[in-house]
C-alpha positions as CSV (number, residue, x, y, z in Angstrom):
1,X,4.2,18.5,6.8
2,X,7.7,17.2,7.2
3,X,8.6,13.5,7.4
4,X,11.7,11.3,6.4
5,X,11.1,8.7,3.9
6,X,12.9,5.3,2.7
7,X,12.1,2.9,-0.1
8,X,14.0,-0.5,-1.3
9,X,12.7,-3.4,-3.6
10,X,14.9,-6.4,-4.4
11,X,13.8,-9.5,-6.6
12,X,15.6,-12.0,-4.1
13,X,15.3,-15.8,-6.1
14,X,12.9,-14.7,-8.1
15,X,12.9,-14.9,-12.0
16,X,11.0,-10.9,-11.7
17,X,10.2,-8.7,-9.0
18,X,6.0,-8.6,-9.1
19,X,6.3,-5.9,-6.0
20,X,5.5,-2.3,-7.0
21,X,5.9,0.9,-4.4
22,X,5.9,4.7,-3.8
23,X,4.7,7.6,-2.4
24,X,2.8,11.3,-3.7
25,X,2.1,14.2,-2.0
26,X,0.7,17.4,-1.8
27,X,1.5,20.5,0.7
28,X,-0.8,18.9,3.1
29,X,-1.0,15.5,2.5
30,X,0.9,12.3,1.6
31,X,-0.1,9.1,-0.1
32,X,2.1,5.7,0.6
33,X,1.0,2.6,-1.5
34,X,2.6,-0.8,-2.2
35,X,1.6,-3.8,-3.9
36,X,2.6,-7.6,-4.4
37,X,1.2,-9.0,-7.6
38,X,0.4,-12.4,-7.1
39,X,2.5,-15.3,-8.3
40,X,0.4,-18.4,-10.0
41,X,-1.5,-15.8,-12.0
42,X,-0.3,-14.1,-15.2
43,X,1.3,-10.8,-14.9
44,X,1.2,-9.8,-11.3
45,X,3.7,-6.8,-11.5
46,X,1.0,-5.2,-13.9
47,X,-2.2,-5.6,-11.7
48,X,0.6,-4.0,-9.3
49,X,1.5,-1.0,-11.3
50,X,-2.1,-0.7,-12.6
51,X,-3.3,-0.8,-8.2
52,X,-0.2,2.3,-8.3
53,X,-1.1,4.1,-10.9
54,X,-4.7,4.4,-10.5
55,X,-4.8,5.6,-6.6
56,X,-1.9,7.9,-7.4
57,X,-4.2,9.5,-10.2
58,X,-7.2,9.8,-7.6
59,X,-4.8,10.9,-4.9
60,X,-3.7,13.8,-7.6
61,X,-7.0,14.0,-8.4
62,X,-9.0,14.4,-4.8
63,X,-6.2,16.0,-2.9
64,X,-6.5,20.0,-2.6
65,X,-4.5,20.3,-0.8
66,X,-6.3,17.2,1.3
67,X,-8.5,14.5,0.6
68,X,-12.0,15.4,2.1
69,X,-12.4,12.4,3.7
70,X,-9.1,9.8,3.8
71,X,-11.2,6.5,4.3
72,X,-13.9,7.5,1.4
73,X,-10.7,8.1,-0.8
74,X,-9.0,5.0,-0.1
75,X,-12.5,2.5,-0.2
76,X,-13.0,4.3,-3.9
77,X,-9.3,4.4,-4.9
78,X,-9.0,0.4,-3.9
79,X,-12.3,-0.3,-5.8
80,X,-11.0,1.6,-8.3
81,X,-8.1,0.1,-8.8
82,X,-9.9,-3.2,-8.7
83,X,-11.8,-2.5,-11.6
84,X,-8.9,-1.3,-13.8
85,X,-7.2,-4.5,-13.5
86,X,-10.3,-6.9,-14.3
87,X,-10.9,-4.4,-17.5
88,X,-7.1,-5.1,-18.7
89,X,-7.7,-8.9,-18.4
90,X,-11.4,-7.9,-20.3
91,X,-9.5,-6.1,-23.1
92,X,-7.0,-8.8,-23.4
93,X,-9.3,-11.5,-23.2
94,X,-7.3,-13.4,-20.2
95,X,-8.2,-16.6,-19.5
96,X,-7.2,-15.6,-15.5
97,X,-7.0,-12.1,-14.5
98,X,-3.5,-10.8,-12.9
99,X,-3.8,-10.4,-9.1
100,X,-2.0,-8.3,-6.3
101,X,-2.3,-7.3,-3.0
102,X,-2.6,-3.7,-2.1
103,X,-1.4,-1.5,1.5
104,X,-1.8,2.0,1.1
105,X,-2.1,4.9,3.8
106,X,-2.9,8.8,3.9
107,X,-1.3,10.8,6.0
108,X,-2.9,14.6,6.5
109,X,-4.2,16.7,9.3
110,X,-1.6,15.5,11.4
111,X,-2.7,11.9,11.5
112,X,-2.3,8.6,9.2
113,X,-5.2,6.6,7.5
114,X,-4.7,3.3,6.0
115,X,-6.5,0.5,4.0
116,X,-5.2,-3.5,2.7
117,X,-6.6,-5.8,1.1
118,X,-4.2,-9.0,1.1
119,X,-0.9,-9.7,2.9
120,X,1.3,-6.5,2.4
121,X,1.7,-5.1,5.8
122,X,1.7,-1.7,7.5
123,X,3.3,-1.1,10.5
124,X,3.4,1.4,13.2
125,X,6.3,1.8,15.8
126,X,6.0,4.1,18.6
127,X,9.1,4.7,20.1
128,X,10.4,1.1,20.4
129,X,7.0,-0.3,20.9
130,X,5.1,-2.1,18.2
131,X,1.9,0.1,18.2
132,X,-0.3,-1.6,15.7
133,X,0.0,-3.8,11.9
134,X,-2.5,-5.5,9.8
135,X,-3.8,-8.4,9.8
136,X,-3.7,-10.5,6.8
137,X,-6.6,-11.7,5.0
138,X,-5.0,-15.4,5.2
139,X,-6.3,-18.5,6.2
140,X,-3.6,-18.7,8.6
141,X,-4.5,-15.1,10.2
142,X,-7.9,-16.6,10.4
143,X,-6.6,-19.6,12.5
144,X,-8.9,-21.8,9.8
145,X,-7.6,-24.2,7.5
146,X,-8.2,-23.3,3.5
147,X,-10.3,-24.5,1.4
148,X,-10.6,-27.7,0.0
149,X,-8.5,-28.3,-3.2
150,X,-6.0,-25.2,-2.2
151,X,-1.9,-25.5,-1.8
152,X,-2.7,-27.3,2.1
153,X,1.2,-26.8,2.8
154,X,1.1,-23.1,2.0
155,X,0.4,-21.8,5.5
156,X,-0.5,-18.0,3.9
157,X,-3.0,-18.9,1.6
158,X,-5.2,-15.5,0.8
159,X,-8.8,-15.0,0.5
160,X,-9.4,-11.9,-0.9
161,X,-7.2,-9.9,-3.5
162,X,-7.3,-6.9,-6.3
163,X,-8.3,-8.4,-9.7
164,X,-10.2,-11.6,-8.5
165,X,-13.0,-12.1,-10.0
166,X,-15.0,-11.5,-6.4
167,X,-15.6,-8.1,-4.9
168,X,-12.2,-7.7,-2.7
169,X,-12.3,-8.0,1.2
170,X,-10.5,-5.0,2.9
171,X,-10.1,-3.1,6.4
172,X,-10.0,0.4,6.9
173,X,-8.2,1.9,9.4
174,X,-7.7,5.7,11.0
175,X,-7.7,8.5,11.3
176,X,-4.8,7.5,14.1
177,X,-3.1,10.6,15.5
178,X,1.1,10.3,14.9
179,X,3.6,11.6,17.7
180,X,6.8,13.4,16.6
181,X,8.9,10.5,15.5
182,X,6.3,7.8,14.8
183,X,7.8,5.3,12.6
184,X,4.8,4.0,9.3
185,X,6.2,0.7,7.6
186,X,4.6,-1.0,4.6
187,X,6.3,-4.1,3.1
188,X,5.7,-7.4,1.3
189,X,5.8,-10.6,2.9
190,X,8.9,-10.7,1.3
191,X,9.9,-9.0,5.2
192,X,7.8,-10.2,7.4
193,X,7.7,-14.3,6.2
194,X,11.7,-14.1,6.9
195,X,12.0,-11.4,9.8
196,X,9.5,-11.3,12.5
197,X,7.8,-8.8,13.9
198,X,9.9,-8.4,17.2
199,X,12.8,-7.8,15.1
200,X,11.0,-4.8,12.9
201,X,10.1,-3.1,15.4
202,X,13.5,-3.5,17.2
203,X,14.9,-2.2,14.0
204,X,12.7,0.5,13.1
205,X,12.6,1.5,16.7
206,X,16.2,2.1,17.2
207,X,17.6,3.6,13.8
208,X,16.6,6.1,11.4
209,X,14.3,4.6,8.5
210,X,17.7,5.3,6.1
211,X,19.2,2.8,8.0
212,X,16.4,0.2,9.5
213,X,14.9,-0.3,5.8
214,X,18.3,-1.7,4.3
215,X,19.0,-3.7,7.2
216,X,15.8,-5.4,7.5
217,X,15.8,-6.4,3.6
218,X,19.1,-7.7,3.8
219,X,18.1,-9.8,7.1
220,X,15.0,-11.0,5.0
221,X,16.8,-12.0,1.9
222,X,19.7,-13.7,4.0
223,X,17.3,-16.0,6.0
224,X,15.3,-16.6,3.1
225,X,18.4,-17.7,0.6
226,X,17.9,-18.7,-2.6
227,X,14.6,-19.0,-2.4
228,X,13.8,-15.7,-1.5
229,X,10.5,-13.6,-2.4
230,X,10.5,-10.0,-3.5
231,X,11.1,-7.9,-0.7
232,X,9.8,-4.5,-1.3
233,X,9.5,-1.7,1.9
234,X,8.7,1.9,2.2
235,X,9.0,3.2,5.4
236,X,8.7,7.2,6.8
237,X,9.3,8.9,10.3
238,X,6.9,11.5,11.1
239,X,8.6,14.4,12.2
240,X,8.2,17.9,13.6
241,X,9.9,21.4,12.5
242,X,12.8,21.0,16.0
243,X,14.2,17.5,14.6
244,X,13.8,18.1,11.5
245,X,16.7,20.7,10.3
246,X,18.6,17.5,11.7
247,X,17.8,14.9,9.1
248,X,17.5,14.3,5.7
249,X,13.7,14.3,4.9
250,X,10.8,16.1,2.9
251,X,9.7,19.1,3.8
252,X,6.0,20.5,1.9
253,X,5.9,24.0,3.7
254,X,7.1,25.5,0.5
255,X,4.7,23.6,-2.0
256,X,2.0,25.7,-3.4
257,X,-1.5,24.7,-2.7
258,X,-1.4,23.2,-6.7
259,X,1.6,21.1,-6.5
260,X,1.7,17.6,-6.8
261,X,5.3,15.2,-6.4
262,X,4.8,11.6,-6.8
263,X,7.5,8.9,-7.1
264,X,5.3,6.6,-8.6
265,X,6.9,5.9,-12.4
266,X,4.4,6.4,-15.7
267,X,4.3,3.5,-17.9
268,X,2.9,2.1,-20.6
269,X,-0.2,1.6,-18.5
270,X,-1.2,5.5,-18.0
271,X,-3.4,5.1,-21.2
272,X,-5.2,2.5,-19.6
273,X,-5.2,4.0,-16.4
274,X,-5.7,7.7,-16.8
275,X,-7.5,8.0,-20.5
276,X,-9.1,5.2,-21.6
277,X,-11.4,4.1,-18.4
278,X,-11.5,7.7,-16.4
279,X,-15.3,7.7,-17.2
280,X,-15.0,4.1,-15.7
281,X,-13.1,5.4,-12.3
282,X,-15.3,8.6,-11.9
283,X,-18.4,6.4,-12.4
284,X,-16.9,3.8,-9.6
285,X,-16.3,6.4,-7.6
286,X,-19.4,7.8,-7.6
287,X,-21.3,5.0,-7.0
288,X,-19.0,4.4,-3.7
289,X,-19.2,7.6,-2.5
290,X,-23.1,7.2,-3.0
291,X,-23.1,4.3,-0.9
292,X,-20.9,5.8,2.1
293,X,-23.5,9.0,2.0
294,X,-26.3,6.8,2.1
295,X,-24.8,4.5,5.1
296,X,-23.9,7.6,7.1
297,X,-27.5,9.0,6.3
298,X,-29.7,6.2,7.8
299,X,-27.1,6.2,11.1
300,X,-27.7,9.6,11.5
């Protein structure tokens, strides 16, 4: 598995930057997550890190050197993740629980998987063609107006989210099978409110994600001024063994089947997240992985 990789986060006008991102992988298989922790809600960059954290230590966890099955891993990991971040509101007895969206994507067996709950986008360029992105879970996405009582002049309001106190709203997508040079993009709305989509793909369709990434950030932040968001990207280029001696990127050909790398950053929260609740998370995740059995069982 060889790909490049590029990641950037900037506050922008913002008194903290909420946004959380990284990437993990294995010989045979790579995990991409970010997050945006919710502003009007207490502490979004934790429910981000927490949302981090915990897939990254099921990703550790599951993959050997792959995940059996990428969209059972992500629906768990999500749901985990979830979970973690209502019991740290629990255990602090929070009047409102911290919020964040979530995009994360697993790449193995030669093809990309991804999951979002939120507004963080994924993209995927092929060539200098915009071959898919998310949709967000938005009122505006939705082409309906929100609810009554809501911020009427904030066209993005979101329905769904990690750490409400509802079961969160996501869509799966994948396995899709990447060409040599397929470009993945996941970002904020930091990007994407400031720099539309004709322009990423222009970008990430005509330079090396070394150079698109930075570009596109600065674009954001400069449209956006003083009132920028947090723009946060990580972007890779999927690549294969005769273009890759010619870039700078990872190769995992000569990881052992028992290696794990992860750019994701321990915390203070890895108590919380890998001690304290891991009866919690196995429990969740057995439970999900009951329910998927069950499904595929009665369509068989």
């Amino acid at each position: 598995m060889k790909f490049s990789v590029f990641q950037i986060s900037r506050r922008g006008g913002r008194e903290k930057n909420e946004d959380r991102m990284g990437y993990c992988y294995t010989r045979e298989a790579s995990l991409f997550v970010l997050a945006d922790g919710m502003g009007g809600h207490p502490e979004g960059e934790v429910a981000a890190q927490i949302a981090l954290q915990t897939i990254s230590a099921q990703f550790q966890h599951q993959a050997k050197p792959t995940v059996p099955d990428a969209q059972a891993f992500l629906t768990s990991a999500l749901l985990a993740a979830h979970h973690q971040i209502l019991r740290y509101a629990s255990d602090k007895a929070m009047l409102d629980s911290p919020r964040t969206t979530l995009v994360a994507a697993v790449l193995q067996n030669g093809s990309a998987t991804w999951i979002h709950c939120g507004d963080s986008r994924l993209y995927v360029v092929r060539g200098r063609e915009l071959l898919t992105r998310t949709r967000d879970h938005s009122f505006l996405e939705l082409g309906r107006a929100p609810p009554s009582g809501s911020d009427r002049f904030n066209r993005n309001v979101l329905f769904t989210c990690l750490g409400s106190p509802t079961k969160p709203i996501y869509d799966m997508t994948g396995p899709v099978p990447l060409e040599q040079g397929d470009r993945i993009l996941l970002c904020s709305d930091g990007l994407w409110s400031s720099v539309d989509d004709v322009e990423i793909t222009r970008q990430l369709g005509s330079l090396a994600v070394s150079q698109a990434v930075p570009e596109l950030v600065e674009a954001a932040l400069r449209k956006a001024g003083a009132s920028s968001d947090n723009v946060t990207v990580v972007a890779l280029e999927w690549e294969t063994p005769d273009t890759f001696e010619s870039t700078q990127g990872i190769s995992t050909d000569s990881i052992g089947d028992g290696i794990f790398a992860s750019t994701i950053q321990a915390g203070p929260l890895d108590t919380l997240v890998d001690d304290l609740d891991e009866e919690a998370i196995e429990r969740s995740i057995a439970e999900i992985n009951e329910a998927i059995r069950r499904s595929a069982a009665r369509k068989a």
